[in-house]
N, C-alpha and C positions, 0 to 999 in steps of 0.2 A: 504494500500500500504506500501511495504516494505520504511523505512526511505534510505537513501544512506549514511551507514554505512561500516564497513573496509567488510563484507560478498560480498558485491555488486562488480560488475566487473567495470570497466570505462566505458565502454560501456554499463549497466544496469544504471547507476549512469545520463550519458548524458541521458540518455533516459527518465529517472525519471525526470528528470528536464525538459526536453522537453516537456515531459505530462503533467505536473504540471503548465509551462506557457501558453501551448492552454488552458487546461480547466479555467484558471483565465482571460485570456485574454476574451473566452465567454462567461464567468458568467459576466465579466464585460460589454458587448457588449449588452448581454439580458438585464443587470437590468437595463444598459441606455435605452432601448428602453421600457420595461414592468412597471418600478417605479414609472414613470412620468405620465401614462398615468391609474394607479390602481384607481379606483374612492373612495379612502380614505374617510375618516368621514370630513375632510377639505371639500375636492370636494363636497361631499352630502351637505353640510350647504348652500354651494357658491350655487350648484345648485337648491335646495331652495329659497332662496335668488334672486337670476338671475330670474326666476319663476314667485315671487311675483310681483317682478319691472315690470315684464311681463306682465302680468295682471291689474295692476293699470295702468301703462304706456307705452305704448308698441314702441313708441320712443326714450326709454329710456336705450333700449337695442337693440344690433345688430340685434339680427336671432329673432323675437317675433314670426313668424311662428312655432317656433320650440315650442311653447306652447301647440302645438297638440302633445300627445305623439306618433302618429303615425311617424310624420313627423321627430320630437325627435331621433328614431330611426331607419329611414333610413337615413335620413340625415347625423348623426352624428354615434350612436354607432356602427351600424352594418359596415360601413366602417372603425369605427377606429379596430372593433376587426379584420377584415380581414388582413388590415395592419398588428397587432400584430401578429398574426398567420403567416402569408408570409414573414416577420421580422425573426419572430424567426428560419422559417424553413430554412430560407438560413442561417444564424447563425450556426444552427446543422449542416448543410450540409459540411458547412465550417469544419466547428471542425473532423466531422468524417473521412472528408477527410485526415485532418491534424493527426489525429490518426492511419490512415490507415497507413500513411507514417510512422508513428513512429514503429507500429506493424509489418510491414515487414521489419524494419530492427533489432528488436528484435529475429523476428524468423529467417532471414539469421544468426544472430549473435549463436541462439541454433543449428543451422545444422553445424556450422562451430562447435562448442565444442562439438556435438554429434559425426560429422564426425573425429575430433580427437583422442577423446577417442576410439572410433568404431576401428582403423587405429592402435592403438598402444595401448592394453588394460592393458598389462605390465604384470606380472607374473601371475595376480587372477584375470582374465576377471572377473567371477563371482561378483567377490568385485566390480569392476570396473561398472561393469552395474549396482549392487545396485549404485553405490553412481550416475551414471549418470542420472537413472531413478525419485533418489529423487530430483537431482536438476533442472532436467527439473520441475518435479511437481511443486516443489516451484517457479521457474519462470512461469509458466501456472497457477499457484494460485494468483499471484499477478500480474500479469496482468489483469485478470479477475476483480479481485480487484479494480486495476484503472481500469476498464470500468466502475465499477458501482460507480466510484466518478464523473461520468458526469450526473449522477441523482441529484445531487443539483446544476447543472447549473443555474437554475432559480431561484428568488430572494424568498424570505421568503414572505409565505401568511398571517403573522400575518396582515399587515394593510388593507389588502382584508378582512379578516373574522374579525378585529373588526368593521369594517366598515358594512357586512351584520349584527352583532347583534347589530349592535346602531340600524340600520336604523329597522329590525326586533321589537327593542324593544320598539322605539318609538312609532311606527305605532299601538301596540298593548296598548301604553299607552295613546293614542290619544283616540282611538277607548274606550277604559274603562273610561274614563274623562268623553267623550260622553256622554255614555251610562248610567253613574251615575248623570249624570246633568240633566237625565229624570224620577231620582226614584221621585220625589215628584210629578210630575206633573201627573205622572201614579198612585200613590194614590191618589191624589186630586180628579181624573177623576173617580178613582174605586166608590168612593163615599162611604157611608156605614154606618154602627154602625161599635164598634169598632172590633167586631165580623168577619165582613165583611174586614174590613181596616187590621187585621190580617191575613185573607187570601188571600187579593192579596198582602199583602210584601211577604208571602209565596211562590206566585206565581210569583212575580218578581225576588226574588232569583235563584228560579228551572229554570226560563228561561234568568238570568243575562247572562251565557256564550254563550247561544246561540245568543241572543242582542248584547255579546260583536265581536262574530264572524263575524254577519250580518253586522254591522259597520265599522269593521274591514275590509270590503271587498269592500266595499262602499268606504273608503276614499282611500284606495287600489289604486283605478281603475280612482283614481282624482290626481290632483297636489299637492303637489312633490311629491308624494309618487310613481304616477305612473313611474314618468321620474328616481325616485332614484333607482329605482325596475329595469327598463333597463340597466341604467349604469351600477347596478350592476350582473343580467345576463349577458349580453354584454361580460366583462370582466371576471365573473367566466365559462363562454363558451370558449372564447379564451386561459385563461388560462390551462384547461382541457385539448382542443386540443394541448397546446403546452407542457404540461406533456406529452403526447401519444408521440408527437412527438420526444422526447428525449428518453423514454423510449423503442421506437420501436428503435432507433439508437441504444442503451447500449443493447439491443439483439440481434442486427446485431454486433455488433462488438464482444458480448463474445462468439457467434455461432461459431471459427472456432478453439477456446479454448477448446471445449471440446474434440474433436477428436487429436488434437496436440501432446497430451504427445505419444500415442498409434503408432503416424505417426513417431514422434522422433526416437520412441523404435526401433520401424519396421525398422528405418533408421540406427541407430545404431548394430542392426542384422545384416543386409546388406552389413555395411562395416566390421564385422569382420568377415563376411563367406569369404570375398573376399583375 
């Protein structure tokens, strides 16, 4: 987006400032409602934690039903992502609207300098339509522009995505702990000469990552792992939809930018046949 500098008219200048305090205004609105509620590497620990107490004492915590991951996730994720999703869409709804206002008085403001020039072109129409033609562009270029600085509305996915590679990497460091705390007792068992003892470590290697996968999938499908594994779907689902969601607004709004400058022209023709 163009800065409002001495090129810009007072009217491009208000307008810029006007765009610039919606789209702050709902970046602030979304991160209040999206930040609080990202199941960060904190949340995962807590929810962990909350979990265990679960299990040992189920007294000891409010909702211990919620130990069921089934229960986990209707209860809790799948209505909080709904919330976030229906949050945000009325958020965007807001915003587009409030842009819409801004953009029609942008474009009255280019029919009034079209209709001017068009009306009194002065001695070198010719000149005259160039220089009207490139300033329309560059206002229809930077407009377009700010539509698509409503694509960082939404807050920064870094503590979402460190959050799925903790949770990602521990689970796989669990599972290989595991699975290494059973090489000896899978020798032991193999029995043998050392002839024999050499070829099952051979064979417990060739089959270590698939033991580690197995495992991996097993403590998966149990506590916390299962419930951190919701949370974190839950909210990379939500999130997703509420990309689409902005992103479908920022092509509804730069859709009537393309055909603009060609309608200017046309208008501009118009008033100087007349």
């Amino acid at each position: 987006m163009r800065q409002a500098d001495d090129s810009m008219t007072e009217v491009e200048k208000a307008l810029a400032a006007e765009f610039r305090a919606a789209v702050e205004d709902a970046r602030a609105r979304v991160g209040a409602l999206l930040e609080p509620a990202c199941p960060n590497v904190t949340f995962l620990k807590a929810l962990a934690d909350e979990l265990s107490k679960a299990a040992n004492s189920p007294d000891s915590v409010p909702y211990p039903e919620l130990v069921d991951a089934d229960a986990y996730w209707e209860a809790s994720v799948k209505p909080q992502a709904k919330a976030l999703r229906d949050g945000v869409l009325g958020i965007v709804e807001w915003l587009e609207n409030r842009v819409i206002n801004t953009m029609e008085v942008a474009e009255t403001d280019l029919k009034q300098t079209v209709d001017l020039a068009g009306a009194d072109p002065g001695s070198n129409p010719t000149a005259m339509r160039s220089e009207i033609n490139d300033r329309v562009a560059g206002r229809c270029s930077a407009l377009h522009h700010q539509m698509a600085e409503l694509l960082d509305v939404l807050p920064d996915r870094g503590p979402l995505d460190q959050a799925r590679a903790v949770h990602d990497e521990a689970l796989l460091r669990q599972a290989t702990s595991d699975v290494e705390g059973l090489r000896e007792a899978y020798l032991r068992d193999a029995g043998g000469d050392d002839a024999h003892q050499a070829y099952a470590a051979q064979q417990w290697s060739e089959t270590f990552a698939d033991r580690v996968a197995h495992r991996r999938a097993l403590l998966a499908a149990g506590a916390p792992w299962r419930h951190q594994e919701l949370a974190l779907v839950g909210y990379e689902r939500a999130r997703t939809e509420c990309d689409s969601l902005v992103e479908a607004a920022v092509t509804r709004l730069q859709a009537p930018l393309s055909g603009m400058q060609q309608l200017l022209m046309e208008r501009f023709d118009a008033a100087g046949a007349q």
